[in-house]
VOGU-441920 format. One record per residue (C-alpha): residue number from 0; residue in three letters; chain; x, y, z. Coordinates in Angstrom, 1 decimal, always signed. Layout:
{NUM; 'ala'; 'A'; {X; Y; Z}}
...
//
This chain:
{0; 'unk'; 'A'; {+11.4; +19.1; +1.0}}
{1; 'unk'; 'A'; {+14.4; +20.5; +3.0}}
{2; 'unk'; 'A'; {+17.5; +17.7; +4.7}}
{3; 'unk'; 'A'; {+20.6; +18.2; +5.2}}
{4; 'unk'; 'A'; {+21.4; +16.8; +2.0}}
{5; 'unk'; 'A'; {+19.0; +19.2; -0.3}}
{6; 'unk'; 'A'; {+21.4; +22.1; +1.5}}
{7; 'unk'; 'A'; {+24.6; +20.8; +1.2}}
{8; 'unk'; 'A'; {+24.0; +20.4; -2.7}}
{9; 'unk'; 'A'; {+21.5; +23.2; -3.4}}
{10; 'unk'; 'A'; {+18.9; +21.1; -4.8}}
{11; 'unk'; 'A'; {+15.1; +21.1; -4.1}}
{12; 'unk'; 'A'; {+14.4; +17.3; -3.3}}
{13; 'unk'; 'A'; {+16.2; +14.4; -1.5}}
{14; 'unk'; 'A'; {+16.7; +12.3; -4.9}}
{15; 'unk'; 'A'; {+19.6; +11.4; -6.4}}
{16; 'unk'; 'A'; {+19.9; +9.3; -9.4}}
{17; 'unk'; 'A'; {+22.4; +6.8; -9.7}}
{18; 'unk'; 'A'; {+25.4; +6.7; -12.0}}
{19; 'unk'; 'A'; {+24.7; +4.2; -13.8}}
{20; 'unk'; 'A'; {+26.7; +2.8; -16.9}}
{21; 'unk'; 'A'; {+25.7; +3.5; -20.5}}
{22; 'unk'; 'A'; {+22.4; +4.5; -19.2}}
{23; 'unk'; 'A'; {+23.5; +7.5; -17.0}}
{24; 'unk'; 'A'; {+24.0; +10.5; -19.4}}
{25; 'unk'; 'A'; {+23.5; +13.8; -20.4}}
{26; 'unk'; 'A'; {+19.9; +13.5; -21.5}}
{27; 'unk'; 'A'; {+19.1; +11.7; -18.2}}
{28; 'unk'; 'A'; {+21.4; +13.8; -15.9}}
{29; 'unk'; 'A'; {+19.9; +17.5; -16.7}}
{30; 'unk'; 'A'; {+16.1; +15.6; -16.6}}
{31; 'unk'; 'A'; {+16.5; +14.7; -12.9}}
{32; 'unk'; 'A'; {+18.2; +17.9; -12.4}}
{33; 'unk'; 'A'; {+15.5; +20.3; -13.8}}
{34; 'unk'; 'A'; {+12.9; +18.1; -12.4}}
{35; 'unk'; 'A'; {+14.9; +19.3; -9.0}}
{36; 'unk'; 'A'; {+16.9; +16.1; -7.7}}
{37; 'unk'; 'A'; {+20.8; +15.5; -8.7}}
{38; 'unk'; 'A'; {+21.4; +14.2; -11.6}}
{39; 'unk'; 'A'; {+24.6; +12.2; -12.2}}
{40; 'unk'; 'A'; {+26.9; +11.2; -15.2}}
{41; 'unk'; 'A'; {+28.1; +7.9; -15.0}}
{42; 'unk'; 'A'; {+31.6; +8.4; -16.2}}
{43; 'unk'; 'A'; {+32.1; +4.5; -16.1}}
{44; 'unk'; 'A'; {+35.1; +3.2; -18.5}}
{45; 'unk'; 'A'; {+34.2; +6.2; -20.6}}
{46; 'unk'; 'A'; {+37.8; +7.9; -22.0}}
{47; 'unk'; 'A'; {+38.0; +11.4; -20.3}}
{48; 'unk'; 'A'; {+37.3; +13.3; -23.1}}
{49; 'unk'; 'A'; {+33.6; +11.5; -23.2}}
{50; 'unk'; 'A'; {+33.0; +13.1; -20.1}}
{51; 'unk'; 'A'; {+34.1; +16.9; -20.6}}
{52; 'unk'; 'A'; {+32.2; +16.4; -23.6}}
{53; 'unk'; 'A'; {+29.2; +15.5; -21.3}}
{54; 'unk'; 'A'; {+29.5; +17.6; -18.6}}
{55; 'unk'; 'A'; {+29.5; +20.2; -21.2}}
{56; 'unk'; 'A'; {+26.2; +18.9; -22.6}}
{57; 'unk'; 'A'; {+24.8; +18.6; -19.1}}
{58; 'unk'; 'A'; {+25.4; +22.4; -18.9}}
{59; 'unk'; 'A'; {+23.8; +23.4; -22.0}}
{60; 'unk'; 'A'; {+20.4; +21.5; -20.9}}
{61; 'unk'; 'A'; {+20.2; +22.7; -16.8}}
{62; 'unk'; 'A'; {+21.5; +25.6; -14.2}}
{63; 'unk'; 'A'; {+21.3; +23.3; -11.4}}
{64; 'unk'; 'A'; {+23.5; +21.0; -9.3}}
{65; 'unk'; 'A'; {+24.5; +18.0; -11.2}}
{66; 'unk'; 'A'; {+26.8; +15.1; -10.6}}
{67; 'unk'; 'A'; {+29.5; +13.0; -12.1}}
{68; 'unk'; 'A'; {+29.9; +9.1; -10.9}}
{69; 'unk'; 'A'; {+33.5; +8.2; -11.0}}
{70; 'unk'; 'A'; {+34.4; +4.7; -11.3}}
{71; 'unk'; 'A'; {+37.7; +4.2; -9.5}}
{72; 'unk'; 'A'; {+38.2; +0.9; -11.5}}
{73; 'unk'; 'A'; {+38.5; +2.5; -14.4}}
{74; 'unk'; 'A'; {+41.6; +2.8; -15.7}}
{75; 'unk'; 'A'; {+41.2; +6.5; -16.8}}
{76; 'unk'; 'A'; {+40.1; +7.5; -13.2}}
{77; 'unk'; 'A'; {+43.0; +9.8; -12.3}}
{78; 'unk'; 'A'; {+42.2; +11.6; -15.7}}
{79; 'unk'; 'A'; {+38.7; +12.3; -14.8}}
{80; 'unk'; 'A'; {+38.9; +13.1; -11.2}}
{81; 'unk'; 'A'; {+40.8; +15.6; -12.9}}
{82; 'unk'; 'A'; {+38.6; +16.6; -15.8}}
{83; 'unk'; 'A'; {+35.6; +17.3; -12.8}}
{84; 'unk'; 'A'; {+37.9; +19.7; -11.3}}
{85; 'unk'; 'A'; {+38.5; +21.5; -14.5}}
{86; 'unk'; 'A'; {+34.8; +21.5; -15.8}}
{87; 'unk'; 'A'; {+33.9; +22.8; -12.0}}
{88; 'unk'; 'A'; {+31.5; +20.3; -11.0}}
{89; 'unk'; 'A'; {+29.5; +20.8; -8.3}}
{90; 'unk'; 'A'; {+29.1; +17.1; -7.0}}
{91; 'unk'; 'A'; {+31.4; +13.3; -7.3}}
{92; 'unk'; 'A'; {+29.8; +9.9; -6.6}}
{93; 'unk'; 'A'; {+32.4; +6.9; -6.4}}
{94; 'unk'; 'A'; {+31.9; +3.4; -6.7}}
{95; 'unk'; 'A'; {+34.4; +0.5; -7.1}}
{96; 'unk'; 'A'; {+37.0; +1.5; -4.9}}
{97; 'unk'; 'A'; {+38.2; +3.7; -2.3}}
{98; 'unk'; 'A'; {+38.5; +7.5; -3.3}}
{99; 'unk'; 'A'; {+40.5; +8.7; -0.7}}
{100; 'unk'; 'A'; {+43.6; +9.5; -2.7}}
{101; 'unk'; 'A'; {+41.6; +12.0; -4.9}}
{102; 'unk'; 'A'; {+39.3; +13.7; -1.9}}
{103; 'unk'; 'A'; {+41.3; +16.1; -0.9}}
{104; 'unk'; 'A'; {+41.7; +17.9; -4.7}}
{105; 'unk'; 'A'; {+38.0; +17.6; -4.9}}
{106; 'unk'; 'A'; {+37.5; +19.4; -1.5}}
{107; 'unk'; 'A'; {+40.3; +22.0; -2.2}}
{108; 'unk'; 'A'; {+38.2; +22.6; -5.8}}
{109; 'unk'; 'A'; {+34.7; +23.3; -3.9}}
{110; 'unk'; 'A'; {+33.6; +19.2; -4.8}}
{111; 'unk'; 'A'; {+30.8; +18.0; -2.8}}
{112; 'unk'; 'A'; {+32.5; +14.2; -2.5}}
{113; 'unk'; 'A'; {+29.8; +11.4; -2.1}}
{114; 'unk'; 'A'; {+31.4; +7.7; -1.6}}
{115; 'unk'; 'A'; {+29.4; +4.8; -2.2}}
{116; 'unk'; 'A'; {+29.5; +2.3; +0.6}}
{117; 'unk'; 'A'; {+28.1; -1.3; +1.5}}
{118; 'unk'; 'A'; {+29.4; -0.9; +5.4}}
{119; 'unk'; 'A'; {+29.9; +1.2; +8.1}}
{120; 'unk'; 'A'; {+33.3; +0.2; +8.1}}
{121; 'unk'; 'A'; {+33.8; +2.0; +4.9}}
{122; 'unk'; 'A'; {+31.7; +4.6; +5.7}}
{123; 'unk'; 'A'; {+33.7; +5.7; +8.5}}
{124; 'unk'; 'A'; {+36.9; +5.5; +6.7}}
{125; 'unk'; 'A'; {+35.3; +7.6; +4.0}}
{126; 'unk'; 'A'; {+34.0; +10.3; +7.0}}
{127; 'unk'; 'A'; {+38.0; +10.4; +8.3}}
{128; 'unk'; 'A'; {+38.7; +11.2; +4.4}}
{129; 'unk'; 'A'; {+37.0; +14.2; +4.5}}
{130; 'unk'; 'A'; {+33.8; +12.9; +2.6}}
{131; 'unk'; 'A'; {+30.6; +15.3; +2.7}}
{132; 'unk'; 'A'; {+28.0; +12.5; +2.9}}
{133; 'unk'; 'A'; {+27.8; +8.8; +2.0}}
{134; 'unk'; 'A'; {+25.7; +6.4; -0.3}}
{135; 'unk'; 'A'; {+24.7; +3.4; +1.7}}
{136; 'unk'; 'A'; {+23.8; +1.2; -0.8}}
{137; 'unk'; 'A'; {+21.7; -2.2; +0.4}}
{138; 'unk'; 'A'; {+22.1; -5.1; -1.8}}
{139; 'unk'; 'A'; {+18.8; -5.3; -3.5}}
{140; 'unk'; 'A'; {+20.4; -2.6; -5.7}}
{141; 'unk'; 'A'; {+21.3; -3.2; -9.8}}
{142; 'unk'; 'A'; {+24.7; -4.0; -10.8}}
{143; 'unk'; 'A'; {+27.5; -4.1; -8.8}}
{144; 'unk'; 'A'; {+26.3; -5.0; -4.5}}
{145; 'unk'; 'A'; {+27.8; -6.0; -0.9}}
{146; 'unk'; 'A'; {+26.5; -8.2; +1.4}}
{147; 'unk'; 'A'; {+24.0; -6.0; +3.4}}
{148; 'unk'; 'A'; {+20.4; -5.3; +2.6}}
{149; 'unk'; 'A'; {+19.3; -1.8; +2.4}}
{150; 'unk'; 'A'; {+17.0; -2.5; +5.7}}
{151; 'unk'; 'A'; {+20.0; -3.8; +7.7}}
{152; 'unk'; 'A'; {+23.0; -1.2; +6.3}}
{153; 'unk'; 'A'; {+21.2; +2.5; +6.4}}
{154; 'unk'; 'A'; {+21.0; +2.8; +10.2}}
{155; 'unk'; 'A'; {+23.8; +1.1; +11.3}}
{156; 'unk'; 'A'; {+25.5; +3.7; +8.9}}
{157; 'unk'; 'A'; {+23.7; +6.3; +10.5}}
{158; 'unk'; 'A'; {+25.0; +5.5; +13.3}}
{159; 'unk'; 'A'; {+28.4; +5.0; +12.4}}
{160; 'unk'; 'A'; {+28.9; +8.6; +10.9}}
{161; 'unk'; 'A'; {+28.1; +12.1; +11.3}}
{162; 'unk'; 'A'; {+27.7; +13.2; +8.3}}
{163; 'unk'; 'A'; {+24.7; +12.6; +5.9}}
{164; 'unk'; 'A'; {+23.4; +9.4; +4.7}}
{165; 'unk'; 'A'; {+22.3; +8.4; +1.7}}
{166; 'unk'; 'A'; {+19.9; +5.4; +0.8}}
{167; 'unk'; 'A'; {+19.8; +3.4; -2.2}}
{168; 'unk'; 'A'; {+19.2; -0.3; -3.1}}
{169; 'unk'; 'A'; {+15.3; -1.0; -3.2}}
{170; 'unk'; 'A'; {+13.6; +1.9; -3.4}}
{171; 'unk'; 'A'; {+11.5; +3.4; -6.6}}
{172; 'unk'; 'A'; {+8.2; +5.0; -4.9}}
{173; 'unk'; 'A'; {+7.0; +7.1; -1.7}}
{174; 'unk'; 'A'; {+6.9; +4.3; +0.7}}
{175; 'unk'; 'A'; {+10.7; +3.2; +0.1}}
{176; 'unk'; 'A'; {+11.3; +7.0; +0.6}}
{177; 'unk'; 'A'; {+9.9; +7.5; +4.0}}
{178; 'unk'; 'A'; {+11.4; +4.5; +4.9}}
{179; 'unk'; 'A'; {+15.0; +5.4; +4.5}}
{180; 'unk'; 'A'; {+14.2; +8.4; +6.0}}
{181; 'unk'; 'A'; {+12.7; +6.0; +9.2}}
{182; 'unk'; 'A'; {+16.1; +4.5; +9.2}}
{183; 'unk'; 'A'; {+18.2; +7.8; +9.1}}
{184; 'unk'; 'A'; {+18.9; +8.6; +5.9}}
{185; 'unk'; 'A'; {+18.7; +12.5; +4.4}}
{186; 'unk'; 'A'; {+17.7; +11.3; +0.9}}
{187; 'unk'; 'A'; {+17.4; +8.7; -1.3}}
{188; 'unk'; 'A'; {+19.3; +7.2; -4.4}}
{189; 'unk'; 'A'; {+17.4; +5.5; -7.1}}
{190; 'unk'; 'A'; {+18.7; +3.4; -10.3}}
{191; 'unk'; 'A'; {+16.2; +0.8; -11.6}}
{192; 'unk'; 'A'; {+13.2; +3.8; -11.9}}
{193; 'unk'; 'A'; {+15.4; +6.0; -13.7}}
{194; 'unk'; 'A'; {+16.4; +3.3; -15.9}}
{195; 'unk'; 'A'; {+12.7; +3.7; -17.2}}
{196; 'unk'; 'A'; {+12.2; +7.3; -17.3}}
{197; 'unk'; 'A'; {+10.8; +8.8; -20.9}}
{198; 'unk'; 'A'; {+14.4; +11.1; -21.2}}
{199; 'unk'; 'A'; {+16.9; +8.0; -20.6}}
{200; 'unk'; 'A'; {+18.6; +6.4; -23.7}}
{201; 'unk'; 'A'; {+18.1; +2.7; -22.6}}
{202; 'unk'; 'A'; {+16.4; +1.0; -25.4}}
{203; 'unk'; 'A'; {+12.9; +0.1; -25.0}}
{204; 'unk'; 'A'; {+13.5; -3.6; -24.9}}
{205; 'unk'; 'A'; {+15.6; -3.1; -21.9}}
{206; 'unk'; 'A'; {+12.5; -0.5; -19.9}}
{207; 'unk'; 'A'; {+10.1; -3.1; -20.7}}
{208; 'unk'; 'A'; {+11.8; -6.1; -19.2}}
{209; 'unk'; 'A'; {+12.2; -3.9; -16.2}}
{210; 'unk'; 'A'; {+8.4; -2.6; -16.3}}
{211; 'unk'; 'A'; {+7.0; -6.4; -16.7}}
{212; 'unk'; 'A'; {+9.8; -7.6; -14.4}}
{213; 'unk'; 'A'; {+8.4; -9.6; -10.9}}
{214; 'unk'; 'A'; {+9.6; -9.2; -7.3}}
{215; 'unk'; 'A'; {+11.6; -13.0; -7.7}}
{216; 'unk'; 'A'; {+13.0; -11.7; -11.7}}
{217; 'unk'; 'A'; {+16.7; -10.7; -10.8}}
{218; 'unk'; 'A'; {+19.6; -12.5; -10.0}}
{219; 'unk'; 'A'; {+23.0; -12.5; -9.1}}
{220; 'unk'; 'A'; {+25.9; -13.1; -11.2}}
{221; 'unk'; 'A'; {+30.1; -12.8; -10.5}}
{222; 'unk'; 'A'; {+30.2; -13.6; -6.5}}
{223; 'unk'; 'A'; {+33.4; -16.5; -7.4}}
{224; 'unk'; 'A'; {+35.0; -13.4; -8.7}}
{225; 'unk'; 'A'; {+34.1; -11.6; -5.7}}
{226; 'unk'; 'A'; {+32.7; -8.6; -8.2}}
{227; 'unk'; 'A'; {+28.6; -9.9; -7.6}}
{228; 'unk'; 'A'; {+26.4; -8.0; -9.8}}
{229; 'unk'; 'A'; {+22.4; -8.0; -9.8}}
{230; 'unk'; 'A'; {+21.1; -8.6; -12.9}}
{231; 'unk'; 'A'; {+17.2; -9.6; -14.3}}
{232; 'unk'; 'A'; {+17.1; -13.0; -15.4}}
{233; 'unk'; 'A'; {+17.8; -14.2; -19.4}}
{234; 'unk'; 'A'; {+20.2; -16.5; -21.2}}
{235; 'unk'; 'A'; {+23.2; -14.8; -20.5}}
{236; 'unk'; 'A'; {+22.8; -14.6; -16.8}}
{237; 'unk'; 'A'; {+21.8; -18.3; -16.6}}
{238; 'unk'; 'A'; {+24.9; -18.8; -18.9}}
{239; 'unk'; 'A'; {+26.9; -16.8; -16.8}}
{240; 'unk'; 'A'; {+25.6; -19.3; -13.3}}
{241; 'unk'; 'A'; {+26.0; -22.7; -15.5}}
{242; 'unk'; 'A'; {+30.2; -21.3; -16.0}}
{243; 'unk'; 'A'; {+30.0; -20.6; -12.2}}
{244; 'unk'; 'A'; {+29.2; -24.1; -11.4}}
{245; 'unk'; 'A'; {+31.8; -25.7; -13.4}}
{246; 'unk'; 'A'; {+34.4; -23.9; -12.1}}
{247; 'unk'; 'A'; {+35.2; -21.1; -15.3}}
{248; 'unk'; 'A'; {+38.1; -19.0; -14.6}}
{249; 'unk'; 'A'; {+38.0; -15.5; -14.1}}
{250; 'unk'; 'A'; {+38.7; -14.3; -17.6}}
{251; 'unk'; 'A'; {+36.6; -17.3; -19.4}}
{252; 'unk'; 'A'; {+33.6; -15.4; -17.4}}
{253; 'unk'; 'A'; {+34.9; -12.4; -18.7}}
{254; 'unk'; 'A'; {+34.7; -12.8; -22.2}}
{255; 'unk'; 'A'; {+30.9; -14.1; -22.0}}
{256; 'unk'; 'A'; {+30.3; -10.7; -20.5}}
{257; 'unk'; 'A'; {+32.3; -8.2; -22.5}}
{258; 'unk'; 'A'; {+29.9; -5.7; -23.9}}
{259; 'unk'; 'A'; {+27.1; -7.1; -22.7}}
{260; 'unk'; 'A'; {+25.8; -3.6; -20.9}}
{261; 'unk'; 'A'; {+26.0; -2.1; -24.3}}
{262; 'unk'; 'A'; {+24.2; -4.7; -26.0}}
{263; 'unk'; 'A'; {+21.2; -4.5; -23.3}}
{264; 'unk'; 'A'; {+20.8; -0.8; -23.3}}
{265; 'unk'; 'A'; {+22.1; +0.2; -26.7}}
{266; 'unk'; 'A'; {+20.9; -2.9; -28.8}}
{267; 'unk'; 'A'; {+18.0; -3.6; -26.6}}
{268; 'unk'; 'A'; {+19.4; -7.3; -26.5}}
{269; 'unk'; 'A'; {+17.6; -8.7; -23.9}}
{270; 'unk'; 'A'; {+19.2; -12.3; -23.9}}
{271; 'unk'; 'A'; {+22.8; -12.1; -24.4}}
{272; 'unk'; 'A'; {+23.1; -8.8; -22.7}}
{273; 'unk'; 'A'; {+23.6; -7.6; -19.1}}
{274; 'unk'; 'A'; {+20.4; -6.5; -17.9}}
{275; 'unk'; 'A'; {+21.3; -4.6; -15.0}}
{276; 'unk'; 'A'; {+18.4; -4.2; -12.8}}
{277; 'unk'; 'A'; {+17.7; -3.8; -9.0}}
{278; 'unk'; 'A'; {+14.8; -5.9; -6.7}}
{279; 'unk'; 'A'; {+12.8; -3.7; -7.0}}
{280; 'unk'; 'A'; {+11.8; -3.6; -10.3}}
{281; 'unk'; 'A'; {+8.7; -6.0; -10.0}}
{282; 'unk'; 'A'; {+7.7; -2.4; -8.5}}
{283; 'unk'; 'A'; {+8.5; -0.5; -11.7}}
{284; 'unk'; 'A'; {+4.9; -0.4; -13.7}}
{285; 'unk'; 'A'; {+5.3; +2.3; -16.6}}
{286; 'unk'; 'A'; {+7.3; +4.7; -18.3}}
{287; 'unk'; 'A'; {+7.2; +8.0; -16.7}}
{288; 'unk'; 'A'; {+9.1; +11.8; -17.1}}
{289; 'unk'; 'A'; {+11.7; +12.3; -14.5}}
{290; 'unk'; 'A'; {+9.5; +15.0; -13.2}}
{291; 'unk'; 'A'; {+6.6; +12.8; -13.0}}
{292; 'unk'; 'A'; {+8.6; +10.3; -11.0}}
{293; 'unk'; 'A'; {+10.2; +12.8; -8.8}}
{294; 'unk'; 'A'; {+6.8; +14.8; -7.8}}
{295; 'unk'; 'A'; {+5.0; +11.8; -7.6}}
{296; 'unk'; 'A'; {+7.4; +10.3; -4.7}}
{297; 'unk'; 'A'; {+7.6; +13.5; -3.2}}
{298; 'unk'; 'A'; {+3.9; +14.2; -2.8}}
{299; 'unk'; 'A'; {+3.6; +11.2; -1.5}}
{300; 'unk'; 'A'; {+6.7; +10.9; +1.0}}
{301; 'unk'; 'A'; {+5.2; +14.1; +2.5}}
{302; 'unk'; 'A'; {+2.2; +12.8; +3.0}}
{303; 'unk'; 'A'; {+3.4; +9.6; +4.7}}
{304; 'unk'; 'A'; {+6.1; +11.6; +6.8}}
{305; 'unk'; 'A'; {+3.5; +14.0; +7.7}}
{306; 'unk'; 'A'; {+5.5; +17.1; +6.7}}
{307; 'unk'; 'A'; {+3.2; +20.5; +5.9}}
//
């Protein structure tokens, strides 16, 4: 299936996969990519080492276009918009922050620079940049969200910019796919589905609370802080809420959550750890390869778009 987002990054199908923390890595990354979507690093906190070293592994497991997700609140985020530029990577994600200061190095080293955005606003601003496309992400998404559903951001984005959109927040299977093409999008960015594929290294314990998750299972934690993240519901999160209520300071919450990604995906804690996790994960039903999941939404899409 052919967009204008397939062409500008040489891939085969409209699917990105999100950068996720912990859980977006090499193994993950060159799946999605040889199953013929983007796959992405998630560089996160990660020193920049970590990520030459996984870039390189990326490499030894695919040909095709992959991605790096570059978290500007990361202290090390200077080092590592470098380190993409030195490894020759064909594609950036950002979240956290406002990449403008590192866009044009990325451009003038042949970088495909995608923004993640939760307005039109911000989208704009990324478009005067010099940004290729933009991630519109809806807040049904996992982890870290704005104020805007999916449904409500991804056309008024649309229309906002002239470059290409991206969709994300909600969407796992066919029907959320022709959707966001319905309201202007040129492909799709999915988390919570990859969290579950066969190739990624999140610990069972983690897939399975997302594959027996229901529609009203998540929750979200952090918006005193003004940092809101979506989460599925255990002790921590309800923990995390009860602190809210009272009035915990900034770095009291901080402390309950230090870690706590690592101990959901690498532990497979599924009470005192962060279990990052979008909406739609009461869609989420099994564990499947990243191929499976990407033919299976493509077949589909086409079929519902009507495309021969």
């Amino acid at each position: 299936m052919k967009t204008k987002i397939t062409e500008l990054l040489g891939i085969e199908h409209p699917i990105i996969q999100g950068g996720m923390a912990w859980i977006a890595e090499y193994h993950l990354a060159a799946a999605v990519s040889n199953a013929g979507g983007l796959g992405i690093i998630g560089a996160a906190s990660a020193p920049p080492q970590a990520v030459r070293e996984q870039i390189r592994e990326v490499r030894k497991r695919t040909d095709r276009p992959f991605g790096v997700n570059v978290m500007l609140m990361n202290p090390n985020a200077q080092q590592v918009a470098q380190v993409v530029i030195e490894e020759g990577v064909p594609a950036v994600t950002t979240g956290a922050g406002n990449p403008a200061k590192f866009i044009p190095m990325w451009k003038q080293a042949g970088i495909r620079v995608i923004p993640v955005v939760a307005s039109a606003a911000m989208a704009k601003m990324m478009e005067r940049a010099g940004a290729d496309a933009v991630v519109a992400e809806g807040m049904e998404a996992g982890g870290h969200i704005g104020e805007l559903t999916t449904m409500a951001l991804v056309p008024q984005v649309a229309d906002a910019v002239d470059i290409p959109v991206i969709a994300a927040g909600g969407i796992a299977d066919a029907r959320g796919f022709a959707a966001a093409f319905m309201l202007g999008a040129q492909a799709v960015q999915m988390g919570t589905r990859f969290v579950t594929a066969a190739e990624s290294i999140a610990h069972a314990n983690y897939k399975e609370r997302i594959v027996k998750a229901k529609d009203i299972d998540s929750e979200v934690t952090g918006r005193s802080t003004g940092h809101p993240i979506r989460v599925l519901r255990n002790q921590m999160s309800r923990d995390y809420l009860k602190m809210e209520r009272a009035g915990a300071s900034f770095e009291e919450l901080e402390m309950l959550t230090l870690g706590s990604l690592r101990k959901a995906v690498m532990d497979g804690d599924v009470k005192g750890g962060s279990l990052m996790a979008g909406q739609i994960a009461g869609l989420v039903r099994q564990e499947n390869t990243c191929q499976e999941i990407i033919d299976e939404i493509i077949g589909q899409a086409e079929k519902l778009l009507k495309i021969e």
